[in-house]
C-alpha positions as CSV (number, residue, x, y, z in Angstrom):
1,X,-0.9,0.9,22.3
2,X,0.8,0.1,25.3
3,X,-1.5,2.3,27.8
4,X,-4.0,0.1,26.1
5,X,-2.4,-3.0,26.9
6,X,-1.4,-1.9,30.5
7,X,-5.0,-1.2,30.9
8,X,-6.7,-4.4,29.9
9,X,-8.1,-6.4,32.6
10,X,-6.1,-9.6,31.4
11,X,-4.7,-11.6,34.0
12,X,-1.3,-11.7,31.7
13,X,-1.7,-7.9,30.8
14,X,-1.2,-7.1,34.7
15,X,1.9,-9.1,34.8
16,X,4.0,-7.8,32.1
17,X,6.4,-5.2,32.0
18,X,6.0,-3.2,29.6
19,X,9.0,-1.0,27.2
20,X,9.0,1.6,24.6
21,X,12.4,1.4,22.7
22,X,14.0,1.8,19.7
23,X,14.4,-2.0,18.3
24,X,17.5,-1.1,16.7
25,X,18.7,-0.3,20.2
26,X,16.6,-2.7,22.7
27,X,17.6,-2.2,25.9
28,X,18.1,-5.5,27.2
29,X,20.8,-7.6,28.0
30,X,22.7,-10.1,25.4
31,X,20.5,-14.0,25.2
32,X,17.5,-12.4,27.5
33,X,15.0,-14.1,25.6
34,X,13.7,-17.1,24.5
35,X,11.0,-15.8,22.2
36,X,10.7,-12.7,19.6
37,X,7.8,-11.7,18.1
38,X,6.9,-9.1,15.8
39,X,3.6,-8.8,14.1
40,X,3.5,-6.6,11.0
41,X,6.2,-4.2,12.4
42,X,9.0,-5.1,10.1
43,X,7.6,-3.3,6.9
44,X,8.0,0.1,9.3
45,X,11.5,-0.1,10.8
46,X,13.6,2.1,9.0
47,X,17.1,0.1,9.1
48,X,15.9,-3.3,9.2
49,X,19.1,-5.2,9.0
50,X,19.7,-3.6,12.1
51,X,16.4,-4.1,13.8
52,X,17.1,-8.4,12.9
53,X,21.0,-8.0,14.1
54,X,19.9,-6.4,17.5
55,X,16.4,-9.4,17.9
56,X,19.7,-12.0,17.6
57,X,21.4,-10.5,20.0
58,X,19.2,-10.5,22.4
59,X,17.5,-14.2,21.6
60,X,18.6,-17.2,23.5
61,X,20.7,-19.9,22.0
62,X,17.5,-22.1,20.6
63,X,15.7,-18.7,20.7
64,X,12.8,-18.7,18.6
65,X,12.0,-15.6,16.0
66,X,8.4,-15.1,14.7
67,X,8.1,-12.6,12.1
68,X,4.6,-11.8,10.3
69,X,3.9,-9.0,7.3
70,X,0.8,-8.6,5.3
71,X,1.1,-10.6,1.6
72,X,-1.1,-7.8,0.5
73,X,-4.2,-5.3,0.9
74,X,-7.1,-7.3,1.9
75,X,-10.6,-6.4,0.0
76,X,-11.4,-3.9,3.1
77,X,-8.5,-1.5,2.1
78,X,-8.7,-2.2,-1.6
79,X,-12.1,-0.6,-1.3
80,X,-11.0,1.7,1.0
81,X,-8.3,2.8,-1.2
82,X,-10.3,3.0,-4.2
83,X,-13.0,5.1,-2.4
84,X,-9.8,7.6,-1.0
85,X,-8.6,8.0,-4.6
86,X,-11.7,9.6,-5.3
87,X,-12.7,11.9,-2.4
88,X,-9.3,12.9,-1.1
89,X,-6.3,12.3,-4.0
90,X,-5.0,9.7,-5.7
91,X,-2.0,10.3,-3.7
92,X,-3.0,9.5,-0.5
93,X,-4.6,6.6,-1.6
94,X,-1.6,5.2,-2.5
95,X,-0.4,5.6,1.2
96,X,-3.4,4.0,2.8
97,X,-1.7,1.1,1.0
98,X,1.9,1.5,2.7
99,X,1.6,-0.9,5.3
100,X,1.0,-3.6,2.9
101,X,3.9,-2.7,0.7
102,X,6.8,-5.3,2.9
103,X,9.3,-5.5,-0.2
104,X,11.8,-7.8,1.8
105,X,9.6,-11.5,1.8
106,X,11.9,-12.7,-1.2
107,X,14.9,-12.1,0.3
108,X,14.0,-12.4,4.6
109,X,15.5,-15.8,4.7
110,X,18.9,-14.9,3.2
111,X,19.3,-12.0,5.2
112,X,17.9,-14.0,8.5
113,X,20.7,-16.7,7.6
114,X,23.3,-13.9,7.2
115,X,22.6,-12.9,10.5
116,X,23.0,-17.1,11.8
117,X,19.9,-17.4,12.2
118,X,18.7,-21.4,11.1
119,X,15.5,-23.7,10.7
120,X,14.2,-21.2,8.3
121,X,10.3,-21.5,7.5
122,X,8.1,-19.0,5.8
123,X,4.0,-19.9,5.7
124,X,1.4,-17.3,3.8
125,X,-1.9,-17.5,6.3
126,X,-5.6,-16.3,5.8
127,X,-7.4,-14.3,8.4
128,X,-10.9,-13.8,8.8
129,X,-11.1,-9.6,9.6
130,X,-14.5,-9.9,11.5
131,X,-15.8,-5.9,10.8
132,X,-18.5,-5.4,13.3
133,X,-21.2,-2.7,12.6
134,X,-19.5,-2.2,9.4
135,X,-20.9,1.6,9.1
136,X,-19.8,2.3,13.0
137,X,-16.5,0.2,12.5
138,X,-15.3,1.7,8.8
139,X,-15.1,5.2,9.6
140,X,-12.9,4.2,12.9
141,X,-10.6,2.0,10.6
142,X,-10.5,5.3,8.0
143,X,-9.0,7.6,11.0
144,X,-7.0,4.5,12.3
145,X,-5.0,4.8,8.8
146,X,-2.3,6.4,8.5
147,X,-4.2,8.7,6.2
148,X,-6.9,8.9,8.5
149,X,-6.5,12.9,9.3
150,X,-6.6,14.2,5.9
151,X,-9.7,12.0,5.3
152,X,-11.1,13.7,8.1
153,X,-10.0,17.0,6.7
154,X,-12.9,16.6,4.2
155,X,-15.5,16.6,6.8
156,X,-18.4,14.8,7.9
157,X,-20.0,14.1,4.6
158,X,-17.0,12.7,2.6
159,X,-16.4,10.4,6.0
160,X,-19.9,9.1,5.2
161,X,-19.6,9.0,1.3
162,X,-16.4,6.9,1.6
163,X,-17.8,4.7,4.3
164,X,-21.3,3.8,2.2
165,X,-19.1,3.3,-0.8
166,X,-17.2,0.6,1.0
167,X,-19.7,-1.2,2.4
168,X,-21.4,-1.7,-0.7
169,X,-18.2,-3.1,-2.5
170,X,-17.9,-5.2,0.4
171,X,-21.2,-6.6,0.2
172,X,-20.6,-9.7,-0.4
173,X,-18.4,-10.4,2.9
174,X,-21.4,-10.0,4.5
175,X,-22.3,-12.2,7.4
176,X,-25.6,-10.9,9.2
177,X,-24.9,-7.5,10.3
178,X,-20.9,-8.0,10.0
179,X,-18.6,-7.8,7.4
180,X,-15.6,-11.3,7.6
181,X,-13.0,-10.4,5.4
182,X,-10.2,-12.5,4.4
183,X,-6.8,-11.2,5.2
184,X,-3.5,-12.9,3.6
185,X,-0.4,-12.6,6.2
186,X,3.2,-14.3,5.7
187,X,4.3,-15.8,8.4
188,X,8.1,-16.2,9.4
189,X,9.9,-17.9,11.5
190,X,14.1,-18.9,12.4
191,X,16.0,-19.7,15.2
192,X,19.4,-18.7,16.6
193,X,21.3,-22.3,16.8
């Protein structure tokens, strides 16, 4: 993701520096920034509490942290779970739904204001998931899973069987020859006072 980013031929892209690092261990000084973002990464970090102590530690006093996590699968991955249940296991279908799995929303806000963080807000947003060339597009979004390589396992024609099933239960997000499905985020945000 970041040669991607480093690559684009944004005028902002070009001016950033750019890190890979452990967010449990950032390595940046103490108050080095006024802004921290992190979309749907917090679901993945394997100590969290530690991952929020060491974003405080390196926020500003005022510093601004802006959380989001998916509220749930959107349509696209309920289908594509369903169709995954039945050409690869029931198993991995379960996993294609990880990353929408974030167990902590009920109780962010506690552990953000253990932490000292304050002005506590938490908003649930809709997206609209524009899928362009829905039979191109799906089978890209299948190997982009975290599943995606032992759906590819199954070769060519299971690829295809999955994708067709999908785009037919998505059939009503169709908008001319694109699919616009609605994706439901939470979004969090605190600041350090």
């Amino acid at each position: 993701m970041i040669e991607v980013a480093q690559n684009m031929a944004n005028e902002h892209a070009r001016t950033c520096e750019w890190y890979v690092s452990d967010v449990c261990d950032m390595p940046f000084a103490d108050s080095e920034f006024s802004v921290i973002f992190c979309q749907q990464g917090l679901q993945f970090f394997p100590d969290e509490r530690t991952a929020l102590t060491e974003m405080n530690r390196v926020l500003r006093p005022q510093g601004r942290i802006v959380l989001t996590v998916w509220s749930g699968p959107s349509a696209l991955f309920e289908a594509l779970a369903v169709s995954i249940g039945k050409y690869v296991g029931e198993t991995i279908a379960e996993r294609s739904l990880a990353l929408f799995t974030y167990a902590g929303s009920d109780t962010l806000e506690s552990q953000l204001s253990d932490l000292g963080f304050v002005d506590f807000s938490k908003r649930e947003l809709s997206i609209d998931r524009i899928v362009v060339d829905p039979n191109r597009s799906v089978p890209r979004e299948i190997v982009g899973n975290p599943v995606g390589p032992c759906v590819e396992e199954k070769g060519d024609v299971v690829m295809r069987n999955i994708t067709e099933e999908i785009v037919e239960a998505l059939s009503k997000y169709r908008q001319g020859a694109n699919l616009v499905i609605p994706q439901r985020t939470y979004l969090f945000q605190a600041s350090v006072p």
